[in-house]
N, C-alpha and C positions, 0 to 999 in steps of 0.2 A: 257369640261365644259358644264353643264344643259344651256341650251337656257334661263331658269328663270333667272341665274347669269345677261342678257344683260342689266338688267329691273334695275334702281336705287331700295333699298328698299322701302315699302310705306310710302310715306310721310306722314307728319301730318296734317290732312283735316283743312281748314278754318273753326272755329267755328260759324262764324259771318256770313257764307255764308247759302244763302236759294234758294239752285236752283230747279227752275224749268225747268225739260229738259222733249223736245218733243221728242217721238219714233216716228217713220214708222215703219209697219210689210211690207210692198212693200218689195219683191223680195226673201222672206225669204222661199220658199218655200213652205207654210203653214204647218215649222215645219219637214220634211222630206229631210234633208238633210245634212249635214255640220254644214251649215248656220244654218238650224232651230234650232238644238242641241245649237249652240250658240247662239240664241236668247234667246231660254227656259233657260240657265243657268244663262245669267248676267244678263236677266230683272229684277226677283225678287231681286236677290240682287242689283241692280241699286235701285231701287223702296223703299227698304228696307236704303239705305245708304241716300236718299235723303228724306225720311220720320225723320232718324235722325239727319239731320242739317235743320229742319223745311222747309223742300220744299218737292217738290212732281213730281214725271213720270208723265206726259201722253201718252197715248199711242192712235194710230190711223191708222186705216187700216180697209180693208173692213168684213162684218160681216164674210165672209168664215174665214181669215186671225184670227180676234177674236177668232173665236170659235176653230183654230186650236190649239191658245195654252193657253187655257182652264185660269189652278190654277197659270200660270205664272203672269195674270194679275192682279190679286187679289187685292195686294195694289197699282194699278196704278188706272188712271183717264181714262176711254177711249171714244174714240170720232169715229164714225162709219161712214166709207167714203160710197162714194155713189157705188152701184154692179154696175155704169158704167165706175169702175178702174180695174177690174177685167183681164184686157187680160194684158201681159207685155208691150205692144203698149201703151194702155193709160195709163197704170199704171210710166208709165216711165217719158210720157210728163209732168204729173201730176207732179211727184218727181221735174221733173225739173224746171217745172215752177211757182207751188203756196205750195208747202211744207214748203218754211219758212215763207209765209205767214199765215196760218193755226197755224203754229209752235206758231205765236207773238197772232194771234187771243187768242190762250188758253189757253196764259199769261206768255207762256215759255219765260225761260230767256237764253234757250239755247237750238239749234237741234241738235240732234244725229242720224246719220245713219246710224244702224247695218251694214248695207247690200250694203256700201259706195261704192263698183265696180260694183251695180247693178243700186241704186236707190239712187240721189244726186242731190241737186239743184242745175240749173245751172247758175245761175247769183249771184252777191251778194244781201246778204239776210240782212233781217233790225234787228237780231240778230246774237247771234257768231254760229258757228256751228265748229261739229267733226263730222268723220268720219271713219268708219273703213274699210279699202280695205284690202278684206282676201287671195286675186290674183288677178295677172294680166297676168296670165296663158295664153292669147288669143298674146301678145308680142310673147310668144313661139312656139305655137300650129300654124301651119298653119291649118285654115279651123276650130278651133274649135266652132264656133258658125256658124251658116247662115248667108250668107251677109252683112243681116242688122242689126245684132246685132253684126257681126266684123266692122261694121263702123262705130258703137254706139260704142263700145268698143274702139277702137285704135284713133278716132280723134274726139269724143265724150266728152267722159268720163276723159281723161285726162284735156279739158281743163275745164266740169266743176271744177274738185277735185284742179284745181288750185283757186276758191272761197269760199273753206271749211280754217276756222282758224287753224283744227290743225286735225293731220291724224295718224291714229292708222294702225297699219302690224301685223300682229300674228307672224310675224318673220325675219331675219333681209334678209332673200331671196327675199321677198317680200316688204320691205323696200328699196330694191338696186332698182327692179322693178320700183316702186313707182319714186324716185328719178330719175330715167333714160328718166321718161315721165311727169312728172310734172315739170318746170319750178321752181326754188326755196323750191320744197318739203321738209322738214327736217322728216320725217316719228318717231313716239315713236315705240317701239317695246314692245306689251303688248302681252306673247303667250297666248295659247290659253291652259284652262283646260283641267282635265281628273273628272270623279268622282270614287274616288276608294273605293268608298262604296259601288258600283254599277260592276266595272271591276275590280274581284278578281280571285284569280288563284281555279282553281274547280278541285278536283281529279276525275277521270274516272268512277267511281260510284256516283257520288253526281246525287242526284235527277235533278237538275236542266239541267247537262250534260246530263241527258238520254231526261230529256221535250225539248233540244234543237234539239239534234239530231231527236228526232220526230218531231219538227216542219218544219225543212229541211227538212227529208225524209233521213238519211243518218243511217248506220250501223255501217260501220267501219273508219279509221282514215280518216280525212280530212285535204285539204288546203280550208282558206276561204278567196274570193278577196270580201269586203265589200264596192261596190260602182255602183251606178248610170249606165246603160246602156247609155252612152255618147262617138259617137264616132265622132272625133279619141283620144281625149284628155285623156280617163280612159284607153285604151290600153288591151282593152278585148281579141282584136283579136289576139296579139304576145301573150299574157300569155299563151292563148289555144292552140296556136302553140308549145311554149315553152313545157307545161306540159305533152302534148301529144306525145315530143318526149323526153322526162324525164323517168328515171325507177319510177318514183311515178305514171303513169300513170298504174301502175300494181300493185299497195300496197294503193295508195290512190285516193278518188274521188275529185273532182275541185268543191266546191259551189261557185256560184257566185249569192251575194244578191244583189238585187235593184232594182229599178224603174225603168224603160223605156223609155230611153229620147232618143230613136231613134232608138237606136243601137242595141240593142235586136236580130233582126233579122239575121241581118248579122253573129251576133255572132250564133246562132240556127245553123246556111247554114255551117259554120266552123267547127262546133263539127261533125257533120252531115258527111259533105266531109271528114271527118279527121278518122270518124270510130270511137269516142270514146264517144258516146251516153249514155253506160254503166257506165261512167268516171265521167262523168260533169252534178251536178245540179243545178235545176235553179230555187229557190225557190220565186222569186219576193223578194217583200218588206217586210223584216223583220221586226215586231212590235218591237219598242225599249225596250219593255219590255223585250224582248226575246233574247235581240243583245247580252250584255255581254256573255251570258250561249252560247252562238254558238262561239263565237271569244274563250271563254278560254277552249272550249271542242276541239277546231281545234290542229292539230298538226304543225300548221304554220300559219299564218297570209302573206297574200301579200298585196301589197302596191305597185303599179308599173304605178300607173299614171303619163302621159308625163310631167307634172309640176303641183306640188301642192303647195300651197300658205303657209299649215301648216301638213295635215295629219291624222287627229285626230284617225282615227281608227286603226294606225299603233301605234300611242302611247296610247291607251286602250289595244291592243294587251299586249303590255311590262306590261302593269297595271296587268294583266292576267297571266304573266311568260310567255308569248307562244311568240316563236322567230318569226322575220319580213325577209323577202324579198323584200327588197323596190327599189324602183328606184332612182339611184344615179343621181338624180336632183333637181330643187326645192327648197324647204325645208327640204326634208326629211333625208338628210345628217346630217342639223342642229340638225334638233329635237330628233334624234334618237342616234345620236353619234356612238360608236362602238359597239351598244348593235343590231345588226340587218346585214343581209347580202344583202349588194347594189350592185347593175348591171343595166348594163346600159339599159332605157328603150326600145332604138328604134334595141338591139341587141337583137334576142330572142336564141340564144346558150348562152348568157351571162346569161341571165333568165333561160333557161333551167339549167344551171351549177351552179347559183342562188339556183331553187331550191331542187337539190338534196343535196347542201351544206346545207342547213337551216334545211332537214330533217335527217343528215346524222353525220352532227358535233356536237359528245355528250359534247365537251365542251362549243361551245358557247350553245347548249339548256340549259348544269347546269348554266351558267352564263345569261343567260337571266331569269330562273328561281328565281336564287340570287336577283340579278340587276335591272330586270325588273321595279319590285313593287316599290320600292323607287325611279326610278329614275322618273316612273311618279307622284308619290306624290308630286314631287317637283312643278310639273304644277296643279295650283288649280285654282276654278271658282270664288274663293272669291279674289285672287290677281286681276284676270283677270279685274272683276268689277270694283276694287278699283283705278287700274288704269286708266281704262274711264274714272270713277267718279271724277278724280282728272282733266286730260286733260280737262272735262267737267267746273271745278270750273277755272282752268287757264283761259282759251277762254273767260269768263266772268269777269275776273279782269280787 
């Protein structure tokens, strides 16, 4: 069964309703990340849905945060916090302690926070508010954050989301999560898009496959792990364990795209000691312009992080026809169903045999090929929206 099937169909919006719902950009990355990609998709259409029941977005975050996601804001209202919110430290205390004040200042009739496991107020606020927790990944991961942001997260965080009206899960993994550490939580399960305007399957000559492999730096077939230098939670170091004792380590090269959020290093010292320098590229941060044309030029997709909340670039992958290797955790069980081969993350022979399956089984590739494409069309950014939008009009009945 699609993960969309969890979701009642959309209801039918109150006509008589005129909301006005406050954003936060706090904690979204500025747009580089998961998170940001879901920012940039539901805002407009949030902004767009309450333009047509005569209300209106605002939106409020610092001018960096702004200027990150440019044409998303277009038909919102925005309000420019002060650059001394800027570090995650005060950007946090801020969320939690004058957000819904700010929220009632700019006439909102109701706060919304994307970015609900980051950045959330923590008392009760003098309007309704929602919230969306996209993981609670840090339950799982021993050590995935520092200290102080695993103590913000595990006895923090829980109790503010216990003063949010109503709480959004991109999936029902993260909904159990939710429920296991909120007190009385009833979590909506609204997943999370794909755009398949944008992740289409590319044959081996198509221009854009040859602009992508030049922009990596790559020649011949790849595997591509699309995610964040985060360790231990994104699980860099068993993949390159894994692949380098895999026969793909002689037929294919290992790209590994993203930013830098620590781990980078260690992962360098790995490839390095392991002898497979020749193997493994490491192209940084891929401009999202550029992401589809690299995900559907690969010959595989991985997906092996310790727990994911939702996944998205393993289901752009399927958008793409190109088969996943994912980690049978999390989410990604859900979201993916039987069209992907999981193993388990903290085995890397299960990863290694993982991925020589993925590159090896010409039936599941024709059936991901098949299968893929429709089964991500099923997840869209217009559902996604319409069910905030709705949670949004509830909280204010």
């Amino acid at each position: 069964m699609n993960l969309p099937s969890r979701i009642a169909p959309a209801p039918i919006l109150d006509p008589h309703a005129r909301p006005r719902i406050a954003i936060g950009l706090g904690g979204t990355d500025l747009g580089r990340s998961g998170i940001g990609v879901y920012v940039r998709e539901v805002l407009p259409r949030l902004a767009r849905l309450a333009i047509e029941h005569g209300g209106r977005v605002h939106v409020f975050g610092t001018r960096r945060e702004m200027d990150a996601y440019g044409d998303a804001l277009v038909d919102t209202s925005p309000y420019v916090l002060t650059r001394s919110l800027a570090s995650p430290l005060a950007s946090s205390a801020w969320y939690a302690l004058r957000s819904t004040a700010l929220a009632a200042d700019l006439g909102a009739s109701v706060i919304l926070h994307l970015a609900g496991n980051r950045r959330v107020h923590a008392r009760p606020g003098t309007i309704p508010s929602v919230a969306v927790v996209h993981d609670l990944a840090q339950l799982h991961v021993r050590g995935k954050y520092d200290v102080a942001r695993m103590l913000y997260a595990r006895h923090v965080l829980p109790r503010a989301l216990g003063h949010v009206d109503a709480l959004a899960t991109p999936s029902r993994a993260t909904a159990d999560d939710v429920v296991a550490c909120v007190p009385g939580a009833q979590p909506t399960v609204i997943p999370n898009g794909v755009d398949v305007a944008r992740f289409v399957p590319l044959a081996a000559d198509d221009p854009r496959a040859r602009a992508a492999r030049a922009a990596i730096g790559v020649v011949g077939p790849y595997i591509v792990y699309p995610a964040r230098f985060e360790a231990p939670g994104k699980n860099h170091l068993r993949l390159v364990r894994a692949f380098a004792a895999s026969s793909a380590v002689r037929t294919h090269e290992l790209v590994l795209i993203g930013a830098d959020w620590g781990g980078l290093a260690a992962v360098r010292a790995e490839i390095t000691r392991l002898g497979i320098d020749a193997s493994v590229r490491l192209p940084g941060f891929v401009d999202d312009a550029v992401l589809p044309a690299v995900i559907a030029a690969a010959d595989a997709v991985a997906m092996v992080g310790l727990h994911e909340g939702f996944g998205l670039p393993a289901l752009e992958a399927l958008a793409c026809g190109v088969p996943v290797v994912a980690a049978a955790a999390g989410s990604l069980p859900e979201v993916l169903g039987a069209l992907a081969v999981l193993a388990d993350p903290l085995d890397e022979r299960a990863l290694t045999a993982g991925i020589e399956r993925v590159l090896a089984d010409r039936l599941l590739r024709a059936r991901t090929r098949a299968e893929g494409p429709p089964h991500a069309a099923a997840f869209t950014w217009d559902r996604t929206a319409r069910g905030l939008f709705e949670l949004c009009l509830q909280v204010m009945r």
